[in-house]
C-alpha beads as a LAMMPS data file, in Angstrom:
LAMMPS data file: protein, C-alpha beads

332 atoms
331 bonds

1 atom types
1 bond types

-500.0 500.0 xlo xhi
-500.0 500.0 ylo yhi
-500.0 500.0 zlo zhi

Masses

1 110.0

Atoms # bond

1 1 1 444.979 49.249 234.725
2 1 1 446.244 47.752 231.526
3 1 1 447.126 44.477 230.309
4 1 1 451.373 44.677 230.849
5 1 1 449.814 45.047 234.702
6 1 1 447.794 42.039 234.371
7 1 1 450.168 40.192 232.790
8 1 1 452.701 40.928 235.658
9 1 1 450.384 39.657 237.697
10 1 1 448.974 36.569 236.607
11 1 1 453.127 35.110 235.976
12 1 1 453.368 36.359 239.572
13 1 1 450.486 34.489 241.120
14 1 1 451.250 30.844 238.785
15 1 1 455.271 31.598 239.452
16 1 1 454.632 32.888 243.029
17 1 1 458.231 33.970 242.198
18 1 1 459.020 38.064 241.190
19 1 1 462.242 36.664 239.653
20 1 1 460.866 33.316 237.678
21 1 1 457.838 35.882 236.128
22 1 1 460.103 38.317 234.787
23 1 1 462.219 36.141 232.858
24 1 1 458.490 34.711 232.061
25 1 1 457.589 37.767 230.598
26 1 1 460.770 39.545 229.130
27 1 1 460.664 42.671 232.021
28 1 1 463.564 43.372 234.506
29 1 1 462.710 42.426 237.918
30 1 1 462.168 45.958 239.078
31 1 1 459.890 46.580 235.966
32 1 1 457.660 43.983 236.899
33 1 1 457.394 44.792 240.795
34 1 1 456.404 48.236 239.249
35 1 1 453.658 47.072 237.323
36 1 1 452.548 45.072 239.957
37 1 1 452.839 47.596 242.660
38 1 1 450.729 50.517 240.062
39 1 1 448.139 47.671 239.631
40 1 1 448.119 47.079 243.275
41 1 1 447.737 51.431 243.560
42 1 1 444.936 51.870 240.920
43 1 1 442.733 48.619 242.286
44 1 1 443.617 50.443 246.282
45 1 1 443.811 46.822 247.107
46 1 1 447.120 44.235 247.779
47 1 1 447.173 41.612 245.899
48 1 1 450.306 39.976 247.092
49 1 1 451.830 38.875 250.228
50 1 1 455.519 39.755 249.471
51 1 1 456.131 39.230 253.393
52 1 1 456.674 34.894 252.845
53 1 1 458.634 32.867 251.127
54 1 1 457.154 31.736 248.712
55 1 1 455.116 34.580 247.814
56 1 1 451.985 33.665 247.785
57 1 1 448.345 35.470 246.725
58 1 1 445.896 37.519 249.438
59 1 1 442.466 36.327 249.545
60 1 1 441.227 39.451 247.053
61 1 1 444.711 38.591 245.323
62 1 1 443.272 34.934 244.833
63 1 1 439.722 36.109 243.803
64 1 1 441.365 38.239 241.120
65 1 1 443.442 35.701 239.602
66 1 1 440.456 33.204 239.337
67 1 1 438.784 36.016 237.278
68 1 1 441.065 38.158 235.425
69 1 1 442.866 34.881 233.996
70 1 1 439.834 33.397 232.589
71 1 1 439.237 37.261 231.295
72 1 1 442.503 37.641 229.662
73 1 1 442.363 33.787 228.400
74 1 1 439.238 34.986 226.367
75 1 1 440.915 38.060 225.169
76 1 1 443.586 36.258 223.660
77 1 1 441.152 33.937 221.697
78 1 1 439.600 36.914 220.706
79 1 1 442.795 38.702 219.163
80 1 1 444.303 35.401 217.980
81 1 1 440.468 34.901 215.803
82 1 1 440.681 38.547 214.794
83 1 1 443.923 37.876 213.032
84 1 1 442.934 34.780 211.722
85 1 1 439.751 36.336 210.231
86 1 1 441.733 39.640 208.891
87 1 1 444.521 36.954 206.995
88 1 1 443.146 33.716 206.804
89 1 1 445.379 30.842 206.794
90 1 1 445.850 28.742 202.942
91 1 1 446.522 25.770 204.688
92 1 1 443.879 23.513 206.405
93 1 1 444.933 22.325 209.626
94 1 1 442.506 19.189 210.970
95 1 1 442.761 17.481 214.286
96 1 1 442.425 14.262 215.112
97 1 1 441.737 10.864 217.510
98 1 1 443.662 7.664 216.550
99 1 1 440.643 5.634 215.783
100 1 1 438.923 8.350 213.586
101 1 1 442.666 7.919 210.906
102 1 1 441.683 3.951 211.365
103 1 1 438.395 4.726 209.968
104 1 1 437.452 7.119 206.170
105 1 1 439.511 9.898 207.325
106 1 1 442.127 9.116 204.800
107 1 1 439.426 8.387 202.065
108 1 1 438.139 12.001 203.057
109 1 1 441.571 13.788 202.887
110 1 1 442.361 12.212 199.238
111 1 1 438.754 13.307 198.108
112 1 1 439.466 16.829 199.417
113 1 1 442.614 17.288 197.628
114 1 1 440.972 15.660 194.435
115 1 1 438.544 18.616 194.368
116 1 1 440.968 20.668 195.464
117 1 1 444.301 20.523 193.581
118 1 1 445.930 23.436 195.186
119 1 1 444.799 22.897 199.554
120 1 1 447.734 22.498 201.879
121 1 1 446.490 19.652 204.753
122 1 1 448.343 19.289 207.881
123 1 1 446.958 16.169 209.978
124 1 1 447.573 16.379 213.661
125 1 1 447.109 13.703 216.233
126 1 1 445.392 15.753 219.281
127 1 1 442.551 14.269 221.845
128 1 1 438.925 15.084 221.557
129 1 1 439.592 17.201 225.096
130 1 1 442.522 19.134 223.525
131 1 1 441.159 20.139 220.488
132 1 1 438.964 22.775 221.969
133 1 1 442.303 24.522 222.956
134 1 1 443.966 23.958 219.990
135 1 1 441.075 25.255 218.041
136 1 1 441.073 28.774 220.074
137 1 1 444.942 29.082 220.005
138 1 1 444.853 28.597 216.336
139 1 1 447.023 25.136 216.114
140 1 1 443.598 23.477 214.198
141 1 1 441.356 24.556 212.201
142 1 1 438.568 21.862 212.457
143 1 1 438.417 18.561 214.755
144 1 1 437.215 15.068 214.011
145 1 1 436.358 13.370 217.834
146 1 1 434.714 11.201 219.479
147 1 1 432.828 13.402 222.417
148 1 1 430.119 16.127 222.558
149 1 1 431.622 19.644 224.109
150 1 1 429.799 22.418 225.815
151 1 1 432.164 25.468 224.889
152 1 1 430.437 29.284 224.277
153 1 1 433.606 29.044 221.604
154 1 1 432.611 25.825 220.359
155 1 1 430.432 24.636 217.375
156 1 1 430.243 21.152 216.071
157 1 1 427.982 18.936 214.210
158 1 1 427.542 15.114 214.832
159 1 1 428.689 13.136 211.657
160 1 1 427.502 9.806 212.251
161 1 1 427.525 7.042 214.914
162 1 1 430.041 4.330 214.360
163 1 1 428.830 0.767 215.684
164 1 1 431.334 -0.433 218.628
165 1 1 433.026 -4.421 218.185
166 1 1 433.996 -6.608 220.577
167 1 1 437.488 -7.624 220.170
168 1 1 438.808 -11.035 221.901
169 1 1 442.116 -12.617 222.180
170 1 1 441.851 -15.601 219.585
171 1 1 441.560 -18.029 222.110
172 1 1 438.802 -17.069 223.859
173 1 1 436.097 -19.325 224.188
174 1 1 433.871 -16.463 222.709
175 1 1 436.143 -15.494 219.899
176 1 1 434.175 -17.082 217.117
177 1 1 430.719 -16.204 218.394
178 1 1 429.171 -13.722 215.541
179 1 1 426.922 -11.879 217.437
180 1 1 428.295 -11.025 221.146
181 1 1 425.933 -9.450 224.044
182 1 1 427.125 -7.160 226.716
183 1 1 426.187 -9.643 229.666
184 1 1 427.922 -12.699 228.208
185 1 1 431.270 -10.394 228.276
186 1 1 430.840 -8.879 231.824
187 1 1 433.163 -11.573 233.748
188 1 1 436.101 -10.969 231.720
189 1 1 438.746 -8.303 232.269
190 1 1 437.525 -5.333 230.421
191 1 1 440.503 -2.651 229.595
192 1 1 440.059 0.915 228.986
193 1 1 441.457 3.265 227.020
194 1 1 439.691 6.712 226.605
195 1 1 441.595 10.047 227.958
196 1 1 438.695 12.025 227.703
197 1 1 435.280 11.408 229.932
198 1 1 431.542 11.701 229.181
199 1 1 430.173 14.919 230.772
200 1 1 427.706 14.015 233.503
201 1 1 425.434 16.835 232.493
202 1 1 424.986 14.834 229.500
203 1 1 424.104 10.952 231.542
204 1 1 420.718 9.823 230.885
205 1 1 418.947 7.264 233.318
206 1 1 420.681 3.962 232.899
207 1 1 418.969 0.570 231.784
208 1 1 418.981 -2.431 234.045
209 1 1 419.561 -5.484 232.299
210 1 1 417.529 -9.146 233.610
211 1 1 417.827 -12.313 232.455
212 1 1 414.442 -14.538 231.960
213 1 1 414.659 -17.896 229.480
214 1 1 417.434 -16.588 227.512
215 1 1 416.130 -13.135 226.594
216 1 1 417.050 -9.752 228.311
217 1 1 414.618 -7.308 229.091
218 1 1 415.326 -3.386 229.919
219 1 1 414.241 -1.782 232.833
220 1 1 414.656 2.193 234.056
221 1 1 416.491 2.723 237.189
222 1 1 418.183 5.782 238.795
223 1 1 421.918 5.831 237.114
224 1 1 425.284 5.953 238.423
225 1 1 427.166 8.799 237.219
226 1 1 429.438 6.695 235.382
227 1 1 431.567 8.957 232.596
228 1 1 434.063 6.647 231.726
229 1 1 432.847 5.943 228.085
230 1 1 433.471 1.862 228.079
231 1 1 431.561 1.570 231.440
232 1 1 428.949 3.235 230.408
233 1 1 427.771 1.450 227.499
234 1 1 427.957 -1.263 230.008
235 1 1 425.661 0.330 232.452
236 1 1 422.645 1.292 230.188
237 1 1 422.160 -2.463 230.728
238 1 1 423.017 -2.557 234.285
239 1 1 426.243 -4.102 233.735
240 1 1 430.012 -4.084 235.655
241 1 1 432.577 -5.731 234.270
242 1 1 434.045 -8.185 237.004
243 1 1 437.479 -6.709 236.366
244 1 1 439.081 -3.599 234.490
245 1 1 442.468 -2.397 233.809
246 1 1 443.158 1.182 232.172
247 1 1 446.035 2.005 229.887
248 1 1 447.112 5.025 228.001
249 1 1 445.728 4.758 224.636
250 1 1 443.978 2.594 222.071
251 1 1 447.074 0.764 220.764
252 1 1 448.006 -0.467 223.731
253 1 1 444.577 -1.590 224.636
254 1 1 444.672 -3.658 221.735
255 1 1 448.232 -4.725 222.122
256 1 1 446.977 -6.340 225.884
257 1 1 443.907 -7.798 224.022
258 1 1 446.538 -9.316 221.578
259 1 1 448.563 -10.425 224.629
260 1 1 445.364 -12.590 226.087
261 1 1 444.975 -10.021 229.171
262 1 1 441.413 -8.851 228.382
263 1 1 438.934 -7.719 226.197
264 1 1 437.992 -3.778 225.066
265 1 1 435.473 -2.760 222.569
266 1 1 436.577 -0.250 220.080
267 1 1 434.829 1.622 216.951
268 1 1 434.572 -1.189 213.512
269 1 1 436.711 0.843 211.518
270 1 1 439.796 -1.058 214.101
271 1 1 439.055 -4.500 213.567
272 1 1 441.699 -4.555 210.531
273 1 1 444.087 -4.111 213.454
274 1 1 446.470 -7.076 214.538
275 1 1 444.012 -9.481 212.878
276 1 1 446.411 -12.388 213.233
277 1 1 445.646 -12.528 217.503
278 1 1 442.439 -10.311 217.647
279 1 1 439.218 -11.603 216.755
280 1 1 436.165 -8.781 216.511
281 1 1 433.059 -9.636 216.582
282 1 1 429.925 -7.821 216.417
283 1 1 427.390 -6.901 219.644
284 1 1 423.644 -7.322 218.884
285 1 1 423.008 -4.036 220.797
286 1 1 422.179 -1.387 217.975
287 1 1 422.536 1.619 220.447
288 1 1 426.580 0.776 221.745
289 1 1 427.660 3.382 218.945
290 1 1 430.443 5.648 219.296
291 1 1 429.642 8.963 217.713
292 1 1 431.663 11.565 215.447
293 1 1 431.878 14.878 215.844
294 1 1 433.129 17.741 214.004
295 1 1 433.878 21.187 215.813
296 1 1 435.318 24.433 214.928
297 1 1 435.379 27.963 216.405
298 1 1 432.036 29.438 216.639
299 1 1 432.795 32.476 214.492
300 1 1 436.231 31.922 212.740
301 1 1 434.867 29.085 210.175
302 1 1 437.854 28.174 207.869
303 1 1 436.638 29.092 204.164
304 1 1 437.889 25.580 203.357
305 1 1 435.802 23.734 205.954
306 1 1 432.579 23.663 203.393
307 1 1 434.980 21.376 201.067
308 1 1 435.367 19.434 204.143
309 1 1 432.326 18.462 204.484
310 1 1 431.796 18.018 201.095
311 1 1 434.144 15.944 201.067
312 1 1 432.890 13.853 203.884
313 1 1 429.732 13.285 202.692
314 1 1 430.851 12.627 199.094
315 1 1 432.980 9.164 200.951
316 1 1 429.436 8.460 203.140
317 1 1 427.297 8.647 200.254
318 1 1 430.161 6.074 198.048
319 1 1 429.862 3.564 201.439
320 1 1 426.517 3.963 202.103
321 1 1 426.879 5.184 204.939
322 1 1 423.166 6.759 206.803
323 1 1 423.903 10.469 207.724
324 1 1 422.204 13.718 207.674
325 1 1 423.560 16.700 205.821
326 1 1 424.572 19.360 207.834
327 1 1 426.168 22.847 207.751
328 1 1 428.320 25.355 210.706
329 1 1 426.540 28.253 211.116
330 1 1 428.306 30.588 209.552
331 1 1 427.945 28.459 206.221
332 1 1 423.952 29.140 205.992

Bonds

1 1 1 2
2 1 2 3
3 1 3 4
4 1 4 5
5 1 5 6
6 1 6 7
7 1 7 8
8 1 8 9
9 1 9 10
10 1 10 11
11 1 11 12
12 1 12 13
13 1 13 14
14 1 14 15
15 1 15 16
16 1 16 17
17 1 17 18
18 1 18 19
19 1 19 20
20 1 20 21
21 1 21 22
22 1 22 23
23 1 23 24
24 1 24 25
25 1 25 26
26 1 26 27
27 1 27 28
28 1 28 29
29 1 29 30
30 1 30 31
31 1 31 32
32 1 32 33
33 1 33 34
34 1 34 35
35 1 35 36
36 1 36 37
37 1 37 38
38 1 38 39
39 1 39 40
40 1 40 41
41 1 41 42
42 1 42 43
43 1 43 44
44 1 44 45
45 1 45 46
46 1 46 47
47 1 47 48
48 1 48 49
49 1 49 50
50 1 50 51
51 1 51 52
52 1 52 53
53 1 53 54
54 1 54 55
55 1 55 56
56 1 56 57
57 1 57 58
58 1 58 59
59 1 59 60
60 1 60 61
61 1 61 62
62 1 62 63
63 1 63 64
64 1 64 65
65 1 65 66
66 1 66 67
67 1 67 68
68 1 68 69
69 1 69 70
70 1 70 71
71 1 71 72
72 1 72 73
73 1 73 74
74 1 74 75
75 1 75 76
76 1 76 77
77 1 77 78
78 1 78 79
79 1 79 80
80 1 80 81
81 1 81 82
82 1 82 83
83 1 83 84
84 1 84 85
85 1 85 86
86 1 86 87
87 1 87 88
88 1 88 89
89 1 89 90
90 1 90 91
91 1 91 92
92 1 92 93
93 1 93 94
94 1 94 95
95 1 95 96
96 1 96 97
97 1 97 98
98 1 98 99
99 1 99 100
100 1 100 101
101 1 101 102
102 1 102 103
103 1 103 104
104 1 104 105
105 1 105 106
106 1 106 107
107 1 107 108
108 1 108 109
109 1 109 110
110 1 110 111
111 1 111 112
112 1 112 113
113 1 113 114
114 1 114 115
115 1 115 116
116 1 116 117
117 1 117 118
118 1 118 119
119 1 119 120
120 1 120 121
121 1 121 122
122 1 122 123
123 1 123 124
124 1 124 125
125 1 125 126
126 1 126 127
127 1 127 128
128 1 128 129
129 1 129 130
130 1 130 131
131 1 131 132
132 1 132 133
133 1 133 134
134 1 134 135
135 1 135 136
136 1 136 137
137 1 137 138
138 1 138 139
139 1 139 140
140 1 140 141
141 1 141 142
142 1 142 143
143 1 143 144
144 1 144 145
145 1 145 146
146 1 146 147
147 1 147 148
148 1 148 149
149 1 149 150
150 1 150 151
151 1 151 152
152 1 152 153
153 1 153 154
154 1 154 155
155 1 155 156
156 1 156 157
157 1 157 158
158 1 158 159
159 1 159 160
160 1 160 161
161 1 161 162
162 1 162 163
163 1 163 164
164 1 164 165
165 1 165 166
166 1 166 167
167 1 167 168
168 1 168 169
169 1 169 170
170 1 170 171
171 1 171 172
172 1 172 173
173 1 173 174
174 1 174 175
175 1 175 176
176 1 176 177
177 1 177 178
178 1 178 179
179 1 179 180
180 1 180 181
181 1 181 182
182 1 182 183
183 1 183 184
184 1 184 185
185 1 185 186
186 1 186 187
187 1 187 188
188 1 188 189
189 1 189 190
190 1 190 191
191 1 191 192
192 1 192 193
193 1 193 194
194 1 194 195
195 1 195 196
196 1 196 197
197 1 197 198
198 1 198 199
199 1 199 200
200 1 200 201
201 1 201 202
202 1 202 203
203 1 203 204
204 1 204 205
205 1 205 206
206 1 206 207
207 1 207 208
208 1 208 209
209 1 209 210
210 1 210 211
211 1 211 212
212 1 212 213
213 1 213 214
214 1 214 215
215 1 215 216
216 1 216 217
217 1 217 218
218 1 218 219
219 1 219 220
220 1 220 221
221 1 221 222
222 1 222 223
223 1 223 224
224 1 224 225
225 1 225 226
226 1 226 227
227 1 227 228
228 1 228 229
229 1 229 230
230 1 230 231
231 1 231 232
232 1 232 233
233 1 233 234
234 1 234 235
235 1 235 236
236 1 236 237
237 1 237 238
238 1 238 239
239 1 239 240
240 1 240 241
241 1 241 242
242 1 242 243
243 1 243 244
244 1 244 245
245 1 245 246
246 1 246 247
247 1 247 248
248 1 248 249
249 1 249 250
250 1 250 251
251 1 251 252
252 1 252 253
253 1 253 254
254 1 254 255
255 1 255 256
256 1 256 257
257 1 257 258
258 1 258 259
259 1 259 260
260 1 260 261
261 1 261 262
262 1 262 263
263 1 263 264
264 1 264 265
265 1 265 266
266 1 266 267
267 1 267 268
268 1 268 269
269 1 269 270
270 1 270 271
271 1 271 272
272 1 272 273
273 1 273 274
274 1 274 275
275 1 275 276
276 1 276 277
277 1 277 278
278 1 278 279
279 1 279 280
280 1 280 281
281 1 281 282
282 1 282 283
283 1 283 284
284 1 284 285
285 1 285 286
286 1 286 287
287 1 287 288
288 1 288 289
289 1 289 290
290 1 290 291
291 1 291 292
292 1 292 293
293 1 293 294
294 1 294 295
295 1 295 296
296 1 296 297
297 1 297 298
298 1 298 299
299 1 299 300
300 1 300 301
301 1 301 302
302 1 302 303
303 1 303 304
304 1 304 305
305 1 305 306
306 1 306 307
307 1 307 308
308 1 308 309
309 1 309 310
310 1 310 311
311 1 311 312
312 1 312 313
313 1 313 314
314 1 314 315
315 1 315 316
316 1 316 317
317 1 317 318
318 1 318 319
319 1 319 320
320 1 320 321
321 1 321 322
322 1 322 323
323 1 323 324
324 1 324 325
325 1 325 326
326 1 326 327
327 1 327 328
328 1 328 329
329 1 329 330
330 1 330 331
331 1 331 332
């Protein structure tokens, strides 16, 4: 068995065509049947149904894909870090979500560059779910994002937590209140905007939110395992928005919030966005935060990431901005 075998194999069983996986793969079509058929030999097992159209997997040929692909997955990561480590890269490549460039990411870039003169910076726009690819396959270095990640490749360190606004179309009757609560926003048309979920390993109990002469009071209860990240700041006080609508991004959250079709809440560092028909206005709850992460490969740690940081913390310290100092691992 060998990997040229196993690669025959897995384009067979995602192509389920002997054709479509050799042009896949750059074999002939009777070079890959052979591979397949030695595989097939050395395991003394089938592992495809060549007798319908299309082909399609035997239950042992199904088991085997399952495993081997998440096998050979890891072994690429593992070749594509070992030739990383053995010729490291000059340039820094750092991944991104929208609202993080809104934000000190560009104050953090330029302070970078200022200590170092001769760094090469490539910025690309990727979602907090799709950097943990894009860190193993080598398209990013480091990620800035907005959710926590359980990943055996994966190693991050919280930044800071970024207070959430409210923003309101101008005319709303709330538009000019300074200090906004959760329940007083709960029968409008909340619209969301994440792509990437809360884990619901990760949901703590929710809090149940009662009125009683104008002040609220929290109570435990059993939680809903609500992931969607909007919904669930709204459920730690046993809130549901009468009415949501979900788009594909940010922007165009804000664009419909401009429009007068609802209201979202999104990270302070957007409320310099489309000023002129969006007013944002704080919320009086301390904990509706949305954090920042940082993550990187576990053991491939870019030998510019420490300047990173540096540099981070160097723009916190300037705003006075509350954080706590922290390193990867393979920087102690």
């Amino acid at each position: 068995m060998d990997l040229k075998q196993l690669n025959a194999f897995i384009a067979v069983a995602e192509l389920r065509s002997f054709s479509a996986a050799a042009t896949k793969i750059g074999l002939s079509q009777p070079s890959l049947s052979r591979l397949l058929k030695q595989l097939e030999t050395d395991m003394g097992v089938m592992l495809v149904d060549r007798y319908h159209r299309p082909l399609h997997l035997t239950e042992a040929g199904s088991f085997f894909y399952d495993k081997i692909s998440t096998i050979l997955t890891e072994v690429d990561t593992v070749v594509g870090m070992t030739q990383r480590l053995s010729a490291p890269s000059s340039a820094l490549n750092i991944g991104f979500v929208p609202s993080i460039l809104y934000g000190l990411l560009p104050e953090i870039i330029a302070r970078l560059k200022q200590s170092n003169p001769e760094i090469e910076v490539n910025l690309k726009d990727i979602s907090s779910y799709q950097q943990i690819e894009a860190l193993k396959s080598g398209d990013i270095d480091i990620g800035f994002g907005r959710f926590a990640h359980q990943d055996p490749w994966i190693q991050q360190i919280l930044l800071r937590h970024e207070r959430y606004v409210v923003a309101l179309p101008k005319a709303h009757p709330l538009a000019n209140v300074r200090e906004q609560r959760l329940i007083d926003l709960a029968n409008n048309r909340l619209i969301l905007y994440h792509q990437t979920h809360l884990p619901i390993s990760t949901m703590p109990k929710t809090l149940r939110q009662k009125e009683r002469n104008n002040d609220s009071q929290l109570q435990s209860s059993t939680a809903e395992q609500i992931t969607e990240p909007l919904l669930y700041l709204f459920a730690q006080y046993g809130i549901t928005p009468f009415m949501t609508t979900t788009v594909s991004d940010l922007q165009v959250a804000l664009g419909l919030v401009a429009a007068g079709e609802g209201i979202t809440l999104v990270p302070a560092s957007l409320k310099t966005v489309r000023t002129e028909q969006i007013s944002y206005q704080r919320l009086i709850h301390e904990n509706v935060t949305s954090p920042i992460y940082l993550h990187t490969l576990k053991d491939c740690v870019h030998p510019k990431i420490p300047d990173l940081l540096n540099a981070t913390y160097h723009v916190y310290e300037q705003r006075g901005i509350t954080y706590r100092r922290q390193k990867f691992q393979s920087q102690l």
